[in-house]
C-alpha positions in Angstrom: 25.2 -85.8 46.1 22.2 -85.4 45.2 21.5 -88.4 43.5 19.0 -91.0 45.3 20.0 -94.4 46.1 18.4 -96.2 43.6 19.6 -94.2 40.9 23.3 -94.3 42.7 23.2 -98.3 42.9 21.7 -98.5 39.3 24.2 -96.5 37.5 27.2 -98.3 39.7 26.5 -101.8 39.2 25.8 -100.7 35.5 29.4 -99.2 35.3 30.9 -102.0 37.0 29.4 -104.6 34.4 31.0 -102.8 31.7 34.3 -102.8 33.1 34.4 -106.0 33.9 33.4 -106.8 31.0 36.7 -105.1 30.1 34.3 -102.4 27.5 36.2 -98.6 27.5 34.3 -96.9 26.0 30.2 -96.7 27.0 27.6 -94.4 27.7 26.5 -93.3 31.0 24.0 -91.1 29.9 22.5 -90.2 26.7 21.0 -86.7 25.7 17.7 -86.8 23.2 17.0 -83.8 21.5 13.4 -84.7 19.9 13.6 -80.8 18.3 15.8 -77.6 18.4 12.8 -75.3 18.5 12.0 -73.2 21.6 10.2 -70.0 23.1 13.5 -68.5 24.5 16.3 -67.1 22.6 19.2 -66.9 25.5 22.5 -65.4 24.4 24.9 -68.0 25.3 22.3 -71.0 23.1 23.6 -72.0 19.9 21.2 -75.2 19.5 18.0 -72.7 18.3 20.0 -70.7 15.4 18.4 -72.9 12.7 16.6 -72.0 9.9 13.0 -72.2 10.2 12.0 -75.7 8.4 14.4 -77.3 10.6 13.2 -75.7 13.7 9.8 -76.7 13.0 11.2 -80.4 12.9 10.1 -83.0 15.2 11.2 -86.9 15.9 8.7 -89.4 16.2 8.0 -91.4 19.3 9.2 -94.6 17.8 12.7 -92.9 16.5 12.9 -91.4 20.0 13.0 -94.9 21.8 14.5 -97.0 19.4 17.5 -94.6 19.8 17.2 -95.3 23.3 17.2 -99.0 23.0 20.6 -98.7 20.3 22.5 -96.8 23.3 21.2 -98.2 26.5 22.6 -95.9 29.1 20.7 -95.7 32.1 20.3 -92.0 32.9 18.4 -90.0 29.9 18.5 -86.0 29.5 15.9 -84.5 27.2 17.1 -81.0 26.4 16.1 -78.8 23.1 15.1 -76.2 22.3 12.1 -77.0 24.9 10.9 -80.1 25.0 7.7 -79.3 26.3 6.6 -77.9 22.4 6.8 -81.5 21.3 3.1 -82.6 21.6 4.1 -86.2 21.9 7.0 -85.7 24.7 4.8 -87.4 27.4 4.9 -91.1 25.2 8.4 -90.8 25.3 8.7 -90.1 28.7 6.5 -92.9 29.4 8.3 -95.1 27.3 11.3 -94.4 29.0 10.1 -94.8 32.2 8.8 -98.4 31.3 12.3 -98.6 30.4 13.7 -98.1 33.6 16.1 -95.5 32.3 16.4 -92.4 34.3 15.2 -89.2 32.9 15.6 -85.7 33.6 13.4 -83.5 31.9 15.0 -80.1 31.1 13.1 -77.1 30.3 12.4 -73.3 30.8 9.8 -74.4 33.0 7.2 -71.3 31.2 5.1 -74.9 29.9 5.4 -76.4 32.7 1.8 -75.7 34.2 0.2 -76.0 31.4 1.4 -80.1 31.0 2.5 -81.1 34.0 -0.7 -83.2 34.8 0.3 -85.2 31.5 2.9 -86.6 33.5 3.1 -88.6 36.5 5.5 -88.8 39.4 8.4 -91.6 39.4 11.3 -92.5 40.5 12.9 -92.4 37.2 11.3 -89.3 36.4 12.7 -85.6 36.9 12.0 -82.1 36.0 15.5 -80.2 35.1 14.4 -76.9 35.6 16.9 -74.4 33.9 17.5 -71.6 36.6 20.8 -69.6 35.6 21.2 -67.7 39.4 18.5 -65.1 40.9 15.8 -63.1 39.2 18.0 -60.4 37.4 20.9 -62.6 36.5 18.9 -65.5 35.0 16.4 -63.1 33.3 19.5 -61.7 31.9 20.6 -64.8 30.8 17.3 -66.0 29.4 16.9 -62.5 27.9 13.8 -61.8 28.7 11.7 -60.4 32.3 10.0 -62.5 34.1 11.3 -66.0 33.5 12.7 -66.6 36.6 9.2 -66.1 38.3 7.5 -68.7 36.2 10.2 -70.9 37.1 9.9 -70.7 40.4 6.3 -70.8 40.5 6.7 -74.5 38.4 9.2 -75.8 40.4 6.7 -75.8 43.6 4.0 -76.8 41.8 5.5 -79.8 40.8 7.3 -80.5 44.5 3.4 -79.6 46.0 2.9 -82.8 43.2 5.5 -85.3 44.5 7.7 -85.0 41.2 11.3 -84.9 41.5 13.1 -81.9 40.6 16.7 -80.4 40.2 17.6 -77.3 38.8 20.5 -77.0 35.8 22.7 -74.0 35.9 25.1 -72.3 33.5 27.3 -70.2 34.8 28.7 -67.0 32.6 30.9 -64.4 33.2 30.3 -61.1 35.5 28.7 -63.5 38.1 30.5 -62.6 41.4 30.9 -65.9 43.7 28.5 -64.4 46.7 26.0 -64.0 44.4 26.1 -67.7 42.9 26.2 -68.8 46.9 22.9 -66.8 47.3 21.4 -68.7 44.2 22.8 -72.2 45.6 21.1 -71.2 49.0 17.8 -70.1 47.7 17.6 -73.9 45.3 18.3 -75.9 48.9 15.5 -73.6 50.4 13.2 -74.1 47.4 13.6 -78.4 48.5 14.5 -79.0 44.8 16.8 -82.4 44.7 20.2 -81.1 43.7 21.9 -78.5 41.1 23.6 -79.3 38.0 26.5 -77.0 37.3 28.5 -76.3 34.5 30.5 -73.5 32.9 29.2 -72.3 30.0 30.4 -73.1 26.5 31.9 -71.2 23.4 29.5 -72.4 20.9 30.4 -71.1 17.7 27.0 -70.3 16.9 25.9 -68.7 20.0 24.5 -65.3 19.2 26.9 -63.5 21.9 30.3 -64.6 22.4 31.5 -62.2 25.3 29.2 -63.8 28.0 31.5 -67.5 28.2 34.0 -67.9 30.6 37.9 -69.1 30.0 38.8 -72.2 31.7 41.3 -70.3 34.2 38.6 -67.9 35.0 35.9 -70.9 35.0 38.5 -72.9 38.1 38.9 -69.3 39.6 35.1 -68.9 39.5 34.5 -72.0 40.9 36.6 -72.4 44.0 35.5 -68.9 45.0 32.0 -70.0 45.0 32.9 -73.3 47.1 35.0 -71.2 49.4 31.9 -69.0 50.4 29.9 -72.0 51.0 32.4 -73.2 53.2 32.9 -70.0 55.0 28.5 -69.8 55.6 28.7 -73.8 56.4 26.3 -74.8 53.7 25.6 -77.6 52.5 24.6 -77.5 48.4 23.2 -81.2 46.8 24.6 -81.4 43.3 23.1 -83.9 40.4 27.2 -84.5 39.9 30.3 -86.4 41.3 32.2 -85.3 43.9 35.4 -85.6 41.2 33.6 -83.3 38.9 32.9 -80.9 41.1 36.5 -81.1 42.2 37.5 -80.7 38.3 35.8 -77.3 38.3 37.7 -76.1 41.1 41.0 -76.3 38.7 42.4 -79.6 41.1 41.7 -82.3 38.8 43.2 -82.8 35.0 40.9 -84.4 33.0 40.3 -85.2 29.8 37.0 -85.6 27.9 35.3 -88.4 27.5 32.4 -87.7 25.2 31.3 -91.2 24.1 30.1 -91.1 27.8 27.4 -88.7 27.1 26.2 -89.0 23.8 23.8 -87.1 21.9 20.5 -88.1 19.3 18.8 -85.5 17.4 16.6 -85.1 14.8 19.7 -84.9 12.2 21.2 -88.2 13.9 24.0 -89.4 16.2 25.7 -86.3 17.0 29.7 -86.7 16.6 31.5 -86.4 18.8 29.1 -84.3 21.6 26.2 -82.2 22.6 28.2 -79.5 22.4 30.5 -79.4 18.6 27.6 -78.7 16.3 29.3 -78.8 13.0 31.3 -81.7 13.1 28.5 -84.5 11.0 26.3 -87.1 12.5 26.1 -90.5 12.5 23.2 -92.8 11.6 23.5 -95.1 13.7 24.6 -95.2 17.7 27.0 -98.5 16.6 28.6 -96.1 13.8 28.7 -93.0 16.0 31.1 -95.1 18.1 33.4 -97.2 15.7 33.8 -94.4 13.2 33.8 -90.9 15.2 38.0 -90.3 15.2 37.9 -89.7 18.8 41.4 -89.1 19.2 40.5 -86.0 17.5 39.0 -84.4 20.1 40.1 -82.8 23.4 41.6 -80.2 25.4 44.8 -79.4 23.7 44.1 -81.9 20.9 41.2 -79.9 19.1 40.9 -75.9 19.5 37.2 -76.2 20.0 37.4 -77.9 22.9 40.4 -75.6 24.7 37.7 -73.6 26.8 35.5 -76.7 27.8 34.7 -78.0 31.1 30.9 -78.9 30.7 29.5 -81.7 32.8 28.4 -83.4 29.5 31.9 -84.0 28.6 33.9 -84.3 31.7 31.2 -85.7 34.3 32.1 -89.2 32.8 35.9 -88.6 32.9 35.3 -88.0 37.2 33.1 -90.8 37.1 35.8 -93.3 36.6 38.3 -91.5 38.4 36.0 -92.4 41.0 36.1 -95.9 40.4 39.4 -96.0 40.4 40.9 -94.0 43.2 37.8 -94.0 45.6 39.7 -93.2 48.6 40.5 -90.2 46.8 37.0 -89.5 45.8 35.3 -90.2 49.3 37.8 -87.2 50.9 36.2 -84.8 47.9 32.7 -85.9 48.9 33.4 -85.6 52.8 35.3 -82.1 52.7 34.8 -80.4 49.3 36.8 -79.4 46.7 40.2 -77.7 47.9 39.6 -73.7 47.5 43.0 -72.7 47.6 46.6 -73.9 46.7 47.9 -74.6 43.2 45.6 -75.6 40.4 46.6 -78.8 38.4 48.0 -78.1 35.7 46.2 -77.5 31.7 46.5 -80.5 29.8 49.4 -79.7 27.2 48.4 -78.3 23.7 49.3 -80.7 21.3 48.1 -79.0 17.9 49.9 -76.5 16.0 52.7 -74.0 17.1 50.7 -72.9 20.0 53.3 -74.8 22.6 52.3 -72.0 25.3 48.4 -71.8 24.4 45.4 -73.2 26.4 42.4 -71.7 24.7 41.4 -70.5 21.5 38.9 -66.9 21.4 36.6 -66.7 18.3 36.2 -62.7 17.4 32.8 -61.8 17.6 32.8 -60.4 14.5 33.5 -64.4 12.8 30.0 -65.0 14.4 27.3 -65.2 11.7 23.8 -67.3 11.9 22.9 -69.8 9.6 20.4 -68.2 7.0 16.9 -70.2 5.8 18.7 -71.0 2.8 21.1 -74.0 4.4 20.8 -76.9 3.6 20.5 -80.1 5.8 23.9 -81.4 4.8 25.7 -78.2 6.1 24.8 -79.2 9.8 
């Protein structure tokens, strides 16, 4: 893993308080949006396809952290839009920090050298760097030239400056395993911390649907990718569990847990995740987690969620599978995921007439944006 230790001990002893204290349902971490606009427009996003008023929106320093303070999780991941537009994201990094909460900063890294000097180097604090595979794939994925260069160039700038650093990749369709090895490779070489990996998801509003993986194709994906690591003997940090990364590879069943990784934006408490944009907010964190219908939600439960494995909803789910078969989860970390074999089995669909289905495919045709003339109540 590529986790340090004190972040490691921090977050166990945290989860082990909570289930002693015989709580099932708690954060681990929590994602703050402090605003949706940024200065890409990738074809797989569908947090930027707001109208303009509400991309121009910004939360305050004081609703950031008292957020914060209502959920308490330990780790913190600011995501956007890009962050690094919000002129006061270095008081809420600093207020974090004096938190103790564990932050990873994610961005495009193309502001990076232009504010990195407003922040300083901790062990609670990390840059996420958003690197989608080598130059031409992650250009392509950004949809624009150069990107990947800038990255680069910001990730060793802030390693020359002691900061800690991880890189968080998406991975699409069309990406053939030896090139995601060669990507994995060349983020060891760099000396960034780990890799966060997910597949990416269907949003709705994304403004390309043909570029998202099926979960089948997601596991298949996957364990071809770990297989070529095994066959070069490489050994790639992640920023995840062991059981996650075993989820991926199609061997583990799990369920969501998204009241594991909740999200606060500038329209509220998210319901139910990062992810389901359309789905109402609550106002407060306390609300977000007595009222959201949580048995709503799921693989085979809600059709939006057929094709999901993202870390934000399932990386809680291999967390306490990990806690509570750790013999299991110590032969994952020492050997890998398994690369070949059966898959476990999709979790039955339980909505509908759709007794044989395991994912739902929006037409891209369906796919419209929002127009300036929406109103705040329609998200």
């Amino acid at each position: 893993m590529g986790i340090p230790l004190i972040q490691q001990t921090t977050i166990a002893q945290y989860i082990l308080k909570k289930k002693l204290s015989g709580q099932k349902r708690y954060p681990l971490a929590m994602m703050l949006e402090p605003l949706f606009q940024c200065n890409l427009a990738c074809a797989g996003c569908g947090k930027i396809d707001q109208p303009k008023e509400i991309l121009q929106k910004r939360m305050s320093v004081e609703q950031a952290l008292a957020a914060v303070d209502e959920c308490d999780a330990p780790v913190v991941s600011i995501p956007g839009g890009e962050p690094l537009i919000h002129k006061d994201l270095p008081k809420i990094v600093e207020g974090l920090i004096e938190r103790k909460k564990f932050v990873y900063l994610c961005t495009n890294a193309i502001l990076m050298p232009k504010h990195i000097d407003e922040y300083k180097p901790s062990p609670y604090f990390t840059w996420s760097v958003h690197l989608d595979g080598l130059e031409k794939q992650h250009d392509k994925s950004v949809c624009m030239d150069g990107v990947f260069e800038k990255a680069v160039t910001a990730i060793k700038l802030a390693l020359s400056k002691g900061f800690r650093v991880t890189v968080n990749c998406t991975l699409f369709n069309s990406e053939p395993p030896e090139e995601v090895a060669d990507f994995f490779d060349y983020a060891m070489e760099l000396g960034v911390e780990g890799i966060t990996v997910s597949p990416g998801y269907s949003y709705q509003h994304a403004p390309r649907q043909d570029v998202f993986l099926g979960r089948t194709e997601s596991k298949q994906l996957f364990r071809d990718i770990f297989k070529v690591g095994k066959e070069r003997k490489r050994k790639w940090a992640f920023n995840q569990s062991a059981m996650f990364m075993d989820f991926i590879a199609g061997n583990q069943a799990y369920q969501c847990t998204p009241w594991s990784n909740p999200t606060y934006n500038i329209f509220g408490w998210q319901k139910p995740c990062y992810l389901l944009v359309d789905e109402g907010y609550a106002k407060t964190y306390k609300e977000l987690m007595e009222e959201t219908e949580w048995e709503k939600y799921g693989v085979g439960i809600n059709p939006k969620c057929d094709n999901c494995m993202a870390h934000c909803g399932f990386e809680g789910t291999a967390v306490n599978d990990m806690f509570a078969h750790p013999l299991k989860a110590l032969k994952v970390s020492m050997f890998g995921p398994r690369t070949d074999g059966p898959m476990a089995p999709d979790l039955p669909v339980k909505y509908g007439n759709r007794a044989d289905a395991t994912a739902i495919h929006i037409p891209i045709s369906s796919i419209q944006r929002r127009t300036s003339t929406t109103t705040d109540a329609n998200h």
